[in-house]
C-alpha positions in Angstrom: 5.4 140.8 -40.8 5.8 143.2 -43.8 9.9 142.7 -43.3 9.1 138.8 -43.5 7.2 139.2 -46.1 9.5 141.4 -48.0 12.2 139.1 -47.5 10.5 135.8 -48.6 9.2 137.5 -52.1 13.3 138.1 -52.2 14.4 134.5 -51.2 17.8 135.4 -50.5 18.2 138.5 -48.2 19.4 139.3 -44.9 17.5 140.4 -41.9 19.7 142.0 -38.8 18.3 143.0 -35.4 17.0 145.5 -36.2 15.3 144.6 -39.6 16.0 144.1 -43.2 19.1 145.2 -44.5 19.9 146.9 -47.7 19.6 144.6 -50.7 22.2 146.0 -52.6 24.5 145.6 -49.7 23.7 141.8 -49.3 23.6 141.2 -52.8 27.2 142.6 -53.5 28.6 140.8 -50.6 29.0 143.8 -48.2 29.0 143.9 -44.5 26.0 145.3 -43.6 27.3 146.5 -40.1 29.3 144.9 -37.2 26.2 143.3 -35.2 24.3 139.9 -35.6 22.6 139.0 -38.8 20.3 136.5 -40.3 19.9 135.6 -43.7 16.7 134.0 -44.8 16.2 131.5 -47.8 13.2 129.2 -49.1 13.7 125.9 -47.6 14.9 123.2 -49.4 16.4 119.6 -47.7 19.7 120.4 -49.2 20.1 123.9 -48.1 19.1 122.9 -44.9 21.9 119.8 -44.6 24.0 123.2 -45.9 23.0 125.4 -43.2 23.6 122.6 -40.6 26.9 121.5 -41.6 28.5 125.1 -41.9 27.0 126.2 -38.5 29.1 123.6 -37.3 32.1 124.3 -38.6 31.8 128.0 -37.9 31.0 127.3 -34.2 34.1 124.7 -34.2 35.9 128.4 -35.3 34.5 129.9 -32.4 32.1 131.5 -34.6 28.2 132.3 -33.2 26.0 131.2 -35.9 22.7 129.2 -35.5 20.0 127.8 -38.0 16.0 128.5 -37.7 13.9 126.3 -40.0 11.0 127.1 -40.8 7.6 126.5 -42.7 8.8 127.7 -46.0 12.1 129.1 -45.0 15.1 128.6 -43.4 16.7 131.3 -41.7 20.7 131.8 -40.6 21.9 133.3 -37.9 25.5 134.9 -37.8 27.5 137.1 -35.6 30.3 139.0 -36.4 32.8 137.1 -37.4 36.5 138.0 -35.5 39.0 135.1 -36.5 41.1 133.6 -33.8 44.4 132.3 -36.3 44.7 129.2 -33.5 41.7 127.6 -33.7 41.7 127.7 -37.2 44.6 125.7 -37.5 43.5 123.8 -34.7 40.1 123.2 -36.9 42.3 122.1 -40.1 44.1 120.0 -38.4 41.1 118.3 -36.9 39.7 118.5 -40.7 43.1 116.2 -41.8 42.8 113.9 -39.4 38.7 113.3 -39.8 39.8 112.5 -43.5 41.4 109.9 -42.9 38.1 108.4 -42.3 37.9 108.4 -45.9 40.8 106.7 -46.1 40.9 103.4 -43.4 40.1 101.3 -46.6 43.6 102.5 -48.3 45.4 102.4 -45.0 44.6 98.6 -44.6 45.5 98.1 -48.2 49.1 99.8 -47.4 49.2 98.0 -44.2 48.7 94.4 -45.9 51.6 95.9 -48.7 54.2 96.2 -45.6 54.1 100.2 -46.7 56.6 100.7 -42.9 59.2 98.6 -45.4 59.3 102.3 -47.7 60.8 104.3 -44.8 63.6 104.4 -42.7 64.5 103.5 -39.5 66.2 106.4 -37.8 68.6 103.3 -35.5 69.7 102.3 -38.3 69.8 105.2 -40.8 73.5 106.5 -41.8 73.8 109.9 -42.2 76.8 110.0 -43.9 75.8 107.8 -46.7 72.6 109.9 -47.8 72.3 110.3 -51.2 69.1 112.0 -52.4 67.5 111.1 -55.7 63.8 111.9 -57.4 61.5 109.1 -58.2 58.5 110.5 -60.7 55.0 108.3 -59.8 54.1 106.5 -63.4 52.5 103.1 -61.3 49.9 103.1 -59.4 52.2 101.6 -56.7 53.9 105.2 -57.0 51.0 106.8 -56.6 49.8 105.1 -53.7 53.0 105.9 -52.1 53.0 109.6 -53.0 48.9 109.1 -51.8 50.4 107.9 -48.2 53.1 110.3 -48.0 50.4 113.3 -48.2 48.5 111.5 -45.5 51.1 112.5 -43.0 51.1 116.1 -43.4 49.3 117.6 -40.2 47.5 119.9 -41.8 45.1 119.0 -45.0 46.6 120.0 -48.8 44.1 120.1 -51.6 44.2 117.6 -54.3 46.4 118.0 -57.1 44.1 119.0 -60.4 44.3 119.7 -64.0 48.1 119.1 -64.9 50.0 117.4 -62.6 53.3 116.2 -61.4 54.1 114.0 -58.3 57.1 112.6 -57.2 58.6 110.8 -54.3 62.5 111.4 -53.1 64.1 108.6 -52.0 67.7 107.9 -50.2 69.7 105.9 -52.5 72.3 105.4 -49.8 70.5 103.3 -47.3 69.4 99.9 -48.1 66.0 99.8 -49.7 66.4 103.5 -50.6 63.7 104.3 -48.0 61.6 107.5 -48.9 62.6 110.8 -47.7 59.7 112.9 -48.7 57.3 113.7 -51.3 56.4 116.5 -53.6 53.8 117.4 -56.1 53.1 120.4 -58.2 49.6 120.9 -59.9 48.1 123.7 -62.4 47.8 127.4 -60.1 44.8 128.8 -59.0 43.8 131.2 -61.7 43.8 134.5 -59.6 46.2 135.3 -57.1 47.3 139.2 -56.9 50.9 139.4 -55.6 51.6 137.3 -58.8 49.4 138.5 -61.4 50.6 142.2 -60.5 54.5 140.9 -60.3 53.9 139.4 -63.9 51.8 141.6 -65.4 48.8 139.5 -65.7 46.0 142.0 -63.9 45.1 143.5 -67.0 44.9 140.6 -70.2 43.5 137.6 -69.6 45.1 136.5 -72.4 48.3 137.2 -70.8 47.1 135.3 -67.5 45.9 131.9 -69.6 49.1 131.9 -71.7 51.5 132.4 -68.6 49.3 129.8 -66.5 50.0 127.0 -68.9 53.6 127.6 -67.7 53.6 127.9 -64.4 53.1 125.4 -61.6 52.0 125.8 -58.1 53.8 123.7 -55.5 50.9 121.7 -53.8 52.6 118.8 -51.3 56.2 119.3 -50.2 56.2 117.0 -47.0 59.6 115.6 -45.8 59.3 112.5 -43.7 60.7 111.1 -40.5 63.5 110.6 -39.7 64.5 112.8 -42.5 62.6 115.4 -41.3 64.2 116.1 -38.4 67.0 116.8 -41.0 65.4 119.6 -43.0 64.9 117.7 -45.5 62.0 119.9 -46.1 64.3 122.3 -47.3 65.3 119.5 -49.8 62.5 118.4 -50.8 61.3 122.5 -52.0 64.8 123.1 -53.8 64.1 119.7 -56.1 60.7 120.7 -56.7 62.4 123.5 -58.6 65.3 121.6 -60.3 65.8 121.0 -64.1 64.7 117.6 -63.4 61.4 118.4 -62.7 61.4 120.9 -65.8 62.5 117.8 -68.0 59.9 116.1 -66.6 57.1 119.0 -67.2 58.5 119.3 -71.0 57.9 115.7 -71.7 54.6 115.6 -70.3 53.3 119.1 -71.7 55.2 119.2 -74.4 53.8 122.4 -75.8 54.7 123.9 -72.6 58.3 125.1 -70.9 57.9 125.4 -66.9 58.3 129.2 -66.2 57.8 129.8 -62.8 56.8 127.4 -59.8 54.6 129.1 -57.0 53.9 128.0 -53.6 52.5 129.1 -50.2 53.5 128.7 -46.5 51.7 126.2 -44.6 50.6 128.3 -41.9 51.4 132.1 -41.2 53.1 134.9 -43.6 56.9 133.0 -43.1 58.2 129.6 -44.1 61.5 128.3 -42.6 61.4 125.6 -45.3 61.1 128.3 -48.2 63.5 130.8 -46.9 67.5 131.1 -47.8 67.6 128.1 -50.2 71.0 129.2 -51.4 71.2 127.2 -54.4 71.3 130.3 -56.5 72.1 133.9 -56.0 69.3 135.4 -53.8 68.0 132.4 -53.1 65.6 129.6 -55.1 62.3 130.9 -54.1 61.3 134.9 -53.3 57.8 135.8 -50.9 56.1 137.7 -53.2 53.2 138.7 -50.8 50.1 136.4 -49.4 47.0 135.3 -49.5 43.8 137.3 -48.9 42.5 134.1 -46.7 40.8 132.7 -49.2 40.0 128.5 -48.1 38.0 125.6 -48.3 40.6 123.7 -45.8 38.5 125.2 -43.0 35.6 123.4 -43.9 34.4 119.6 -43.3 34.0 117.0 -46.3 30.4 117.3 -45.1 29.6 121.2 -45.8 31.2 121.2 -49.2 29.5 117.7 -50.1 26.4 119.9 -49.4 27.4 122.7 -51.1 27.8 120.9 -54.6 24.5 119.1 -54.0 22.8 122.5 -53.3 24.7 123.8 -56.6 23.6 121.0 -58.7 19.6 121.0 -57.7 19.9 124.7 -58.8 21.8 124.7 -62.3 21.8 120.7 -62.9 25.2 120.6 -62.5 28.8 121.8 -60.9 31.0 123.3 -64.0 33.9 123.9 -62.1 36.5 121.4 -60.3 37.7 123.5 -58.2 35.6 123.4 -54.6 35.7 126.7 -53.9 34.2 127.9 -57.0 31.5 125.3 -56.0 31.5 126.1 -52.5 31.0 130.1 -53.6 28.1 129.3 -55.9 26.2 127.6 -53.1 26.4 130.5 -50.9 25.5 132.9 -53.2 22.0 130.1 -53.8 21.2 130.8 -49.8 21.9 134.1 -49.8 25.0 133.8 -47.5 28.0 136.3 -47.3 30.1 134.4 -49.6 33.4 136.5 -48.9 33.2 136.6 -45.0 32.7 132.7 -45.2 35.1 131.5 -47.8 38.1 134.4 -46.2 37.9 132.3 -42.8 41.9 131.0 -44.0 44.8 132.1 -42.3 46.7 134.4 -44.4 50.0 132.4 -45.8 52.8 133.8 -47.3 53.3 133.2 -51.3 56.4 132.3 -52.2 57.7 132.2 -55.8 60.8 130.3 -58.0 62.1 131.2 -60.9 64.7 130.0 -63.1 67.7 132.0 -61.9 65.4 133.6 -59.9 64.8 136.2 -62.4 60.8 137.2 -63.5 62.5 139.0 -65.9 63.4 135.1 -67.9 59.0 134.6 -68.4 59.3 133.5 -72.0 62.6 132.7 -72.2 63.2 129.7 -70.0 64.6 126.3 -71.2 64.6 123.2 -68.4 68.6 123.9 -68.4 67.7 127.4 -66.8 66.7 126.1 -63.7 69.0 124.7 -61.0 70.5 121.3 -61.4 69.2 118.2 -59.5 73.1 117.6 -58.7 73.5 121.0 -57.4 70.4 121.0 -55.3 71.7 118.0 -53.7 75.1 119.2 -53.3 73.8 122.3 -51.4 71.3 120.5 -49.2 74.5 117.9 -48.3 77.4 120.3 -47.6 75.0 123.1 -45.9 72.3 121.6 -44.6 72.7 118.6 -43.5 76.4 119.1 -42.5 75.4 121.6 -40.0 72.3 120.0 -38.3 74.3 116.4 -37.9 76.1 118.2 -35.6 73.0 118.8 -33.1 72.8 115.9 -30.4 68.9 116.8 -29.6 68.1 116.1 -33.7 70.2 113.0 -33.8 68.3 111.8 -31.0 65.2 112.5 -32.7 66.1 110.8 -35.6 67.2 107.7 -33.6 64.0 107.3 -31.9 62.1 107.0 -35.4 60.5 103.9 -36.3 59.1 103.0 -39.4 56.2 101.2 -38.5 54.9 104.4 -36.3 53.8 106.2 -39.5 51.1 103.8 -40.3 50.5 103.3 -36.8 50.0 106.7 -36.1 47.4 107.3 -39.4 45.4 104.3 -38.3 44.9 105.2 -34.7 44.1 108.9 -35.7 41.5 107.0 -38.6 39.8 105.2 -35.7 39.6 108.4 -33.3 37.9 110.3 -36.2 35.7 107.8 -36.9 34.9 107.1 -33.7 34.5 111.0 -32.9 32.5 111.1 -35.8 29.7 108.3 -34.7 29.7 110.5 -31.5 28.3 113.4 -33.5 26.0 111.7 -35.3 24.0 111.0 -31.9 
């Protein structure tokens, strides 16, 4: 009783096994030890609907944890937390495709828009006569297509925030000029090590918000079928670093030159699409290091809608855009360990571009520093492409694609969510 007590006059401590833990320790975010803990908070309806929502997603992980409520407290229950890298992505996946829920009004809309007329048939599609070309979204017809395109991606991508830049590729050599793939860069996260140490940003703040109005990060780079079975991923990456794209930076920002672009692998420490981009001596973009594991992605629309609400009944409102800023401030409100839940990521390789791939240019780049959209193309044509036309299992692949099998495909996965979705609900 007197640990109970002690605990409660404290709302936000954590009790293990074998009684309360060290306050300090909790407080700073430090494993207590390797065995079973709960953490107790006063009970409110929100941190509850909190509590609920993450113990499912951690179980989803594999991930013991389990929820007490009661009188005047609610209590949380988690084990040890060893991360199996499959069923995470497993779990993200299953996160991208139960947001698409979210998005069955939109789908409909595209459907009724005949969106299958944007891509290519691969039956039809002549290799030969591809000619790549970058469309920048200024409509909302743009955006809606650059909207659809991110759809498809397997697993989930963040929204673009704060400055932004999304464009769609497009074959200019097939009737229609059917969409190839999609890319969009968006302001970079404000700490990441492997860059702030390569640049010299660990130390001045100054130094990091002055560089960061420079530098992109490379959010969406999605090539779609039957292009895909073409790297065209490798495509799409190179002209998300082209002078093009700088142009296009200048004249929106036009206090601003674009310095660096910076992007991460999908899943793992290595990306195929990333690697050997030959466009430029030692290749268009270098891995720099990774990630710590740092992720929202992990997490269902419903635990982080929970989060902010749990935020905003404690300080009125959410300050920050960014959800994992949010999603930290609420677990730091229930007394949670807020860096063994947020790390549950995979760690991804970070990958970095530079105008002739040289850190050394940071304050000297012009949009003419960077590759040419010409050249990118060239490159991608005569080594890229020249060499996988030659594979009779891709050309297959490609001649099997359908246009109308992309919506298809997001509205069927739309109804198994939602249907899923009612099922949990019971």
């Amino acid at each position: 009783m007197k640990d109970t007590n002690a605990a409660l006059a404290n709302p936000n401590i954590a009790l293990t096994h074998n009684g309360l833990a060290n306050e300090a320790d909790v407080l700073q975010g430090r494993d207590v030890n390797a065995v079973t803990q709960t953490y107790i908070t006063r009970y409110s309806r929100n941190k509850h609907a909190l509590f609920m929502s993450l113990k499912k997603d951690l179980n989803r992980l594999g991930i013991h944890a389990h929820v007490h409520s009661k009188r005047f407290r609610l209590e949380f229950e988690l084990a040890p937390i060893v991360l199996d890298s499959r069923a995470v992505v497993d779990l993200m996946r299953h996160e991208s495709r139960r947001r698409l829920v979210d998005e069955r009004q939109f789908l409909n809309r595209m459907a009724g828009a005949s969106i299958s007329r944007q891509f290519a048939n691969g039956n039809i599609l002549d290799i030969s006569k591809i000619q790549p070309a970058i469309y920048f979204c200024n409509t909302r017809a743009d955006n809606d297509l650059f909207r659809f395109c991110r759809l498809l991606q397997s697993v989930p991508s963040s929204k673009l925030l704060y400055r932004q830049i999304k464009a769609v590729v497009r074959d200019e050599g097939q009737p229609g000029n059917p969409i190839i793939g999609a890319f969009g860069l968006s302001s970079s996260v404000y700490v990441l090590s492997c860059r702030d140490k390569l640049l010299g940003w660990t130390k001045s703040r100054r130094a990091r918000d002055a560089g960061l109005r420079s530098c992109m990060q490379l959010s969406l780079c999605i090539a779609v079928p039957p292009y895909s079975y073409l790297r065209a991923g490798k495509l799409i990456a190179a002209l998300a670093a082209c002078d093009a794209v700088a142009d296009e930076y200048s004249r929106k920002y036009r206090s601003s030159e674009l310095m660096s672009i910076i992007t991460t692998s999908a899943n793992g420490l290595h990306s195929p699409i990333y690697n050997r981009i030959m466009v430029q001596p030692g290749g268009l973009y270098k891995r720099i290091g990774e990630t710590t594991g740092y992720s929202t992605l992990v997490f269902s629309k419903a635990t982080l809608i929970a989060a902010r609400r749990v935020v905003v009944d404690s300080d009125g409102c959410y300050s920050d855009n960014r959800t994992i800023s949010t999603l930290k401030r609420a677990l730091n409100l229930c007394g949670l360990p807020r860096e063994r839940i947020v790390r549950l990521g995979v760690r991804k390789g970070v990958y970095m571009a530079f105008p002739n791939n040289s850190s050394d240019l940071i304050g000297k780049v012009t949009a003419n520093s960077w590759p040419k959209e010409s050249v990118v193309v060239r490159y991608w044509l005569d080594k890229v492409l020249s060499e996988v036309a030659t594979r009779g299992d891709l050309i297959r692949k490609v001649k099997n694609v359908r246009s109308s099998a992309l919506l298809l495909r997001l509205l069927s996965d739309s109804e198994q969510a939602h249907e899923r979705l009612v099922l949990d609900r019971l």
